[in-house]
C-alpha positions as CSV (number, residue, x, y, z in Angstrom):
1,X,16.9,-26.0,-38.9
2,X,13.8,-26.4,-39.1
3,X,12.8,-26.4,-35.2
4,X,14.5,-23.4,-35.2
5,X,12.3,-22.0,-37.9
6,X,9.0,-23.7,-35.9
7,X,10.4,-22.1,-32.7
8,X,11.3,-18.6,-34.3
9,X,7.6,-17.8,-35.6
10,X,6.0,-19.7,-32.1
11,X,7.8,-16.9,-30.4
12,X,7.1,-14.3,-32.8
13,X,3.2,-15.1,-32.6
14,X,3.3,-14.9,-29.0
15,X,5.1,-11.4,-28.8
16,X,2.9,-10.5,-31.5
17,X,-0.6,-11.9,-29.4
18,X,1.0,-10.7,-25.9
19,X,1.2,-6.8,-27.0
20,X,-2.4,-7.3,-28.4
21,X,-5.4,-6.1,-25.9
22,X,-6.5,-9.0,-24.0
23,X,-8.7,-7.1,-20.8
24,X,-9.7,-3.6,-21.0
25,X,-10.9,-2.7,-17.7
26,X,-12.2,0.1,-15.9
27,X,-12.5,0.9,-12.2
28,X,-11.7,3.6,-8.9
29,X,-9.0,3.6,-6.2
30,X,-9.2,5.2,-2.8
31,X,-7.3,8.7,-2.0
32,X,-6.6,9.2,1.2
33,X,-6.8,13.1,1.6
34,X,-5.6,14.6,4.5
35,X,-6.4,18.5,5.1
36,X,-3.6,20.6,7.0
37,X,-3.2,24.1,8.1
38,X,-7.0,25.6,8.3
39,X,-5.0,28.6,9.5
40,X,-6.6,28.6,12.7
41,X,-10.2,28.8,10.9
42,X,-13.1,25.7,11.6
43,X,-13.2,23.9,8.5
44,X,-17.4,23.0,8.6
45,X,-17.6,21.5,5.3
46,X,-16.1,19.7,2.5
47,X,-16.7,18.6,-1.1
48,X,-14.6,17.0,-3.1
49,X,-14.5,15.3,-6.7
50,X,-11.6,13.7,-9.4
51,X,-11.6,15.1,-12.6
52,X,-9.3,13.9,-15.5
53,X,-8.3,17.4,-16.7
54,X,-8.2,20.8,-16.0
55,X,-10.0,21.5,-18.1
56,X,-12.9,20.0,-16.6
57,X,-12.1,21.6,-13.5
58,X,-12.2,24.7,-15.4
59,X,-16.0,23.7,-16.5
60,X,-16.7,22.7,-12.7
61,X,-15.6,26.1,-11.5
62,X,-17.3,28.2,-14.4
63,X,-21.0,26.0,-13.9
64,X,-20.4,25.2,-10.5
65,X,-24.4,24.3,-10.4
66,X,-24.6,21.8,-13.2
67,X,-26.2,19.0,-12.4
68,X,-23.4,16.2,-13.8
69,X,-20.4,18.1,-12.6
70,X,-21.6,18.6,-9.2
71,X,-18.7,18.2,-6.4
72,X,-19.6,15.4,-3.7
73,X,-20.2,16.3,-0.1
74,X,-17.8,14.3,2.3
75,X,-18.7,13.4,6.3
76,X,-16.6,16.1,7.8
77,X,-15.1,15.7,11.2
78,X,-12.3,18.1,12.3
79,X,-8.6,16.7,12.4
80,X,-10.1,13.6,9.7
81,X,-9.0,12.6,6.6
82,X,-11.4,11.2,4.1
83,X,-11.6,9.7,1.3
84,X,-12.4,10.1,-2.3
85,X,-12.8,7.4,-5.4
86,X,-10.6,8.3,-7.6
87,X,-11.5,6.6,-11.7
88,X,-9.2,4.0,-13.2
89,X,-9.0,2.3,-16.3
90,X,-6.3,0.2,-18.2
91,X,-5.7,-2.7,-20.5
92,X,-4.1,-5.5,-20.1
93,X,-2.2,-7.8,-22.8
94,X,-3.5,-10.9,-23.9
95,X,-0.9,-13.5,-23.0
96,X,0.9,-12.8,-19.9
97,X,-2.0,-10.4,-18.1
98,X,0.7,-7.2,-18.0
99,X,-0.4,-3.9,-18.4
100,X,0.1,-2.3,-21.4
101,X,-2.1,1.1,-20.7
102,X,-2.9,3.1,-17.2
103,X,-5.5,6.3,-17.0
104,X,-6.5,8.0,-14.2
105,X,-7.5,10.9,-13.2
106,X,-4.9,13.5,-12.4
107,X,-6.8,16.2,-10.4
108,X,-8.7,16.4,-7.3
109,X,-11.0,19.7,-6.5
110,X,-11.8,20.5,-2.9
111,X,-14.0,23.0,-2.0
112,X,-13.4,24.2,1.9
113,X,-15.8,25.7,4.2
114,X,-15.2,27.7,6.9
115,X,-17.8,28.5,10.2
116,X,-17.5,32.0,9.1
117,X,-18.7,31.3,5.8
118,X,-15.7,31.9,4.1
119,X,-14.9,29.1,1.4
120,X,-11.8,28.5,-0.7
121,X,-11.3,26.2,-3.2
122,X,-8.3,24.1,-4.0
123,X,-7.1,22.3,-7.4
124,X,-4.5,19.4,-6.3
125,X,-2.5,17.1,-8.5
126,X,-3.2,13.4,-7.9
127,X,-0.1,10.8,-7.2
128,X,-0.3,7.4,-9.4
129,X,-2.5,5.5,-7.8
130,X,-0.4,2.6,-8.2
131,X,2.4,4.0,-6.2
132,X,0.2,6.1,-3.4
133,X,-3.0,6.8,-2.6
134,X,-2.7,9.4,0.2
135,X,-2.5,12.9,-0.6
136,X,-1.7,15.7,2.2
137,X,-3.3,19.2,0.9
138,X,-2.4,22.6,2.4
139,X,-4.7,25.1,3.4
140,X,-3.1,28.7,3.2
């Protein structure tokens, strides 16, 4: 009985220690983005940034000249896919190293510009980056 006992609150300590935070970590992913259907329009230029909410897409699109929300130019070449860094964080427990929390961020905002000077601006969901990171936008 009293191996049992011993054995019962061993286990219980390490359930207890393995839900507790053992690694918080913080970190990006690559999105492979893939523009389709420019409508017969050259694309010229492309920004792109990951935001966490819409509501800060809402801020980016209201102050679109403020200097910490600024979208990031990407190397265009027509028919490419780029790539953007996408932000991570987690925790991890503190026993057995599985994850007990995930964040990313959810949106991607893509500004398209076209040789005649046209420019339209697209708001895109993000897959988990732990199950994808390719994402296939249409242009309209």
């Amino acid at each position: 009985m009293r191996h049992l006992m011993a054995f019962i609150a061993f286990a219980a300590v390490g359930l207890c220690l393995d839900s507790c935070a053992g690694a918080i970590w913080d970190g990006a992913f690559p999105l492979q983005v893939d523009l389709v259907g420019s409508g017969g329009h050259s694309i010229v230029a492309v920004a792109a940034r990951s935001f966490a909410s819409k509501d800060e897409i809402e801020h980016e699109l209201a102050h679109p000249d403020c200097p910490e929300s600024r979208l990031e130019e990407i190397r265009w070449g027509a028919d490419q896919s780029f790539e953007v860094r996408v932000r991570c964080s987690g925790t991890k427990s503190m026993m057995s190293r599985r994850e007990l929390s995930y964040f990313q961020h959810r949106f991607l905002l893509v500004r398209v510009e076209y040789a005649d000077g046209a420019r339209r601006v697209l708001s895109l969901a993000i897959p988990d980056g732990r199950v994808t990171r390719h994402l296939t936008a249409q242009i309209r």
